[in-house]
Structure formats: C-alpha cells, structure tokens
N, C-alpha and C positions, 0 to 999 in steps of 0.2 A: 354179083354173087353167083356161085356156079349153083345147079339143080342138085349135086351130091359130092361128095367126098369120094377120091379116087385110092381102093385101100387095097393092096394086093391082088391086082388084076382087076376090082369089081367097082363098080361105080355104087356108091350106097346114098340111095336118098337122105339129107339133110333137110328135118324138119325144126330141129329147134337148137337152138345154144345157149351154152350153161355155163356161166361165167364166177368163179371166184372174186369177192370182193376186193378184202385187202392186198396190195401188192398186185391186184391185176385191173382193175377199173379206177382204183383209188390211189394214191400217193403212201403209201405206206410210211415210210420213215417221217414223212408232214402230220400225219395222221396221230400215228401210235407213237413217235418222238414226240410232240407235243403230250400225248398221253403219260408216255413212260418218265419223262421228266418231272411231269403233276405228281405223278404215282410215289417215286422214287426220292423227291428232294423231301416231300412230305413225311415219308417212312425213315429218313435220316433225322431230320430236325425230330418227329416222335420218340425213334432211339435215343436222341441226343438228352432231349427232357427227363429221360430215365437211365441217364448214367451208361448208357450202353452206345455201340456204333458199329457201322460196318466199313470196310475201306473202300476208297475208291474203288482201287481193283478189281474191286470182287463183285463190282455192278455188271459186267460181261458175261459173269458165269450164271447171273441170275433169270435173265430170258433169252440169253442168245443176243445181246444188243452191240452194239460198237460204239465209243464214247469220246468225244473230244477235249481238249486238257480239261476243260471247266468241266467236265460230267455229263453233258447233255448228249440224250442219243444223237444219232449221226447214221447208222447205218447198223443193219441186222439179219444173223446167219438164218438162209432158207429155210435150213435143218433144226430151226428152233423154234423153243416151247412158245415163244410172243406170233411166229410165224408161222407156226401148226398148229399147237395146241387150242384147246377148247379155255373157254374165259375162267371158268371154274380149275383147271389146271392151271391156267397161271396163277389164279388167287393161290391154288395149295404151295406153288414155288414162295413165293413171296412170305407166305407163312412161314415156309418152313426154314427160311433167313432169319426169319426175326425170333423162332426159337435159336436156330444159333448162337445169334447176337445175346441170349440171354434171357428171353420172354419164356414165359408157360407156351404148352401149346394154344390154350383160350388166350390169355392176355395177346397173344400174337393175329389170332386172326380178327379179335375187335379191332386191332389196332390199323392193319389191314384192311379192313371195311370201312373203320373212317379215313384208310386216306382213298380207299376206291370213292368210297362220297363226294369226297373235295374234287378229286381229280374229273367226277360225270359233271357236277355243276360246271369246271371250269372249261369242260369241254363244251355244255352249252352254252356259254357265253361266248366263246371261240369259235366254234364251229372249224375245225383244222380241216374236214374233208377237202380235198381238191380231187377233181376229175386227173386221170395219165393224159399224157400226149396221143392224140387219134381216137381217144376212146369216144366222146358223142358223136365224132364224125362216122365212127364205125357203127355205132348203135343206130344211127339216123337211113346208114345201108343198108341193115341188117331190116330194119322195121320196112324202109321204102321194097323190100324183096318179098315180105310178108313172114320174115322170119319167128317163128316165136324162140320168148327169151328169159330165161329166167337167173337165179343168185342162188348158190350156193355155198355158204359161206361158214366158218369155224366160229361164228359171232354170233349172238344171241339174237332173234329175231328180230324183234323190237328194237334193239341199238340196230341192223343192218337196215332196216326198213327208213331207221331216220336217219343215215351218213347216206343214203342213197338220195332223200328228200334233200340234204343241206347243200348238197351237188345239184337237185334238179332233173335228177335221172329216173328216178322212181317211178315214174310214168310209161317208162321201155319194157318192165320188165310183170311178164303175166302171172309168176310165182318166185317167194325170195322163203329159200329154205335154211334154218339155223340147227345148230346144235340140237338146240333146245326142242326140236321137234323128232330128232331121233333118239333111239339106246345109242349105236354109236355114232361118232362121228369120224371125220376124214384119220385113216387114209382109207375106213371102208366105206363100203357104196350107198352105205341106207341114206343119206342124203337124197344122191343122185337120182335114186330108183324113187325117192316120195315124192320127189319134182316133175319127174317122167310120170307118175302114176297120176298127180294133180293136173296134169296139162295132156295126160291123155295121150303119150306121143311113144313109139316105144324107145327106150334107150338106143340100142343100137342103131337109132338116125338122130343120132345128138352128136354134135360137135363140144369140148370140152376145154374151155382156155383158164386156164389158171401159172402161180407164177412160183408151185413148188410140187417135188415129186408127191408130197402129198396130195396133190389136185388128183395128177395125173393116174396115183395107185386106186385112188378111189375110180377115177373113170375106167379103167382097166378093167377093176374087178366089178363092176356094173355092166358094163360089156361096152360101152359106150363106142361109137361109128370111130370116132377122132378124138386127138389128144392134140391142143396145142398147148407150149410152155412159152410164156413169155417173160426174157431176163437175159442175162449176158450169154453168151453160146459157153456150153459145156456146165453151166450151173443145174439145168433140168435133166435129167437123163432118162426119164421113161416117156418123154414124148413123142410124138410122130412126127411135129414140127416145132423147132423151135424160132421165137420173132423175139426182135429186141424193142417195137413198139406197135401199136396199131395202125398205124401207119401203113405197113407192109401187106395188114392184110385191105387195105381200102382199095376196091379195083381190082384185086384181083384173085376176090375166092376165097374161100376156107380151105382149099385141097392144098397138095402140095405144089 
C-alpha cells in the first residue's frame, strides 16, 4: 500500500477508504438476482390471483435488470434504479407497476410490501451475499497497512451491516453509512462527508471505490482525494482509475 494517492502533481496522504457495497465488495447479480426473482415471481403470481398481469417484457424496464428466457435476472444496467437508487425508490417503481397493471395506488403498495416480506424471509434463509474476487484479500492489505475503512452504501443500514456479516467481513470496516442516515443520498456526498465526519478523517485523504458513476459523483462532489471505478473499461466514466477486479489493486497501491 503506497503512503498517498498521486493526483495532479501532488502526492495526498491516504487515510482511509470508502467502499460501495453492492456491485463492488459483494456479487451483485448473486445477491439482488436472487432478491429480484423472490420480488418479481411473487408480484406476478399476486397479479395473477387478481385477474391482472404484467408481460415478461416489461420486467427490464422495471429496475434496469436483464433476464434470461425463464425470467430470472441475470444481469443489470449501472445506470439503474435496483443499482443506484435508494430501497424506498425501488419500492415506489415497483408500485407504480402494479398500479399499471390495474391496482389502486394503496391496493398496490400493500401488495408490494407483502412480497418485500416473502422475499427478506427468503433471503434469510439463503443468505445469497458472496464476497467479489480479491476483495478479503484486498481488505486484509488494507487493514495489515493500518488503513481505515468504511461502507457506504444506497442500502438501508441495517440490511448492509447484515450482507456484510453473512460474508464475514463486517469486522474490516470502522463505519458503514446507509441511506437511511442521510436527507440525501448517492449521487450527493452527504453519505461520504458523515463517514468522514464519524471516523474523524478529512475527506480529501479518502480513496473511493465503488462500481457506478453514482459512486464516483458522490465522491467528486465531497471532494474526495480518489476515485476508483471497478467494472468493464468504459462502463464508469467519472473515475480516476478504472479496475476490472481487486485483484489489480493487491500489491500494488491505491494510485495510479
């Protein structure tokens, strides 16, 4: 691990990094495709009880997902609502489907809450979290350098503190900041700035790795030292570096 991040001539001390959960420490499509499958087959079969339905088709447009013949996610745009938005925004999407399909606005969002219900039980019995490729091995660097480390995440507190436990990682990290603790959330910085503020550190000696430009805008406009994007090259575009696993940065640095 290098002493600072090298940013336009200046070397800036790196005291701590700030890591995005979903899609950047965790497995994303394992995760939230098991999620969104609970979510979505449930919300069909309830449609269906009630004479109503929605088409295949039109499951893509409802959080940005990608779906394989039989309907199960499989894959999902950076640029969407399941992969930026706040959990309380997805709910309103998903609402506001099933008024489509023919619901009241009420009759829609009860209906919605009991399949968000089915779908938390079955996630605890499942536990889908998996770790990404390099990521304890990178946490394990990070910690043996004496880095501090925290989560900042579009996920409600409480659920991030336990997909962090069902991994076994919850232990690396000195502060994990949710939605739920700001007015807004990503892409502005009030996250960033109340994790900086709890750990004492100033932002602009933070490194920031997340795995959509919403990471990245929030670390921006926080002032944040670094910006790294991790995902295919050309998907992130407001970062300083982009990696396609943790891997890359093992050995050899946060800088470029």
């Amino acid at each position: 691990m290098q002493d600072g991040t090298y940013v336009d001539g200046l070397t800036i001390p790196t005291e701590a990094v700030l890591f995005d959960k979903d899609g950047t420490l965790l497995d994303f499509t394992g995760m939230w495709g098991f999620w969104t499958d609970c979510v979505l087959n449930d919300f069909r079969d309830q449609l269906a009880i009630r004479g109503l339905r929605i088409n295949t088709d039109e499951l893509p447009q409802i959080w940005g997902t990608l779906h394989d013949d039989q309907g199960r996610m499989n894959g999902y745009d950076v640029r969407g609502p399941l992969a930026m938005g706040t959990m309380d925004e997805v709910y309103a999407v998903l609402t506001w489907h099933g008024y489509r399909a023919g619901l009241s606005w009420a009759e829609s969002k009860m209906m919605v809450r009991e399949c968000l219900a089915h779908a938390e039980e079955e996630m605890e019995n499942h536990r889908p979290a998996r770790p990404l490729p390099g990521v304890q091995e990178f946490l394990e660097q990070c910690r043996s350098e004496g880095m501090v480390m925290g989560v900042v995440t579009a996920d409600d507190t409480p659920s991030a503190i336990k997909h962090l436990q069902w991994m076994g990682l919850d232990s690396y990290f000195d502060v994990v900041i949710g939605t739920d603790l700001v007015e807004r959330g990503k892409p502005f910085p009030d996250m960033l700035l109340l994790a900086c503020e709890r750990l004492g550190i100033p932002v602009q000696h933070t490194v920031v790795i997340g795995d959509t430009d919403g990471d990245m805008e929030m670390a921006r406009t926080a002032g944040a030292g670094y910006r790294i994007g991790i995902g295919e090259p050309g998907r992130i575009h407001l970062a300083d570096r982009t990696i396609q696993s943790f891997h890359e940065l093992l050995n050899g640095g946060l800088g470029r």
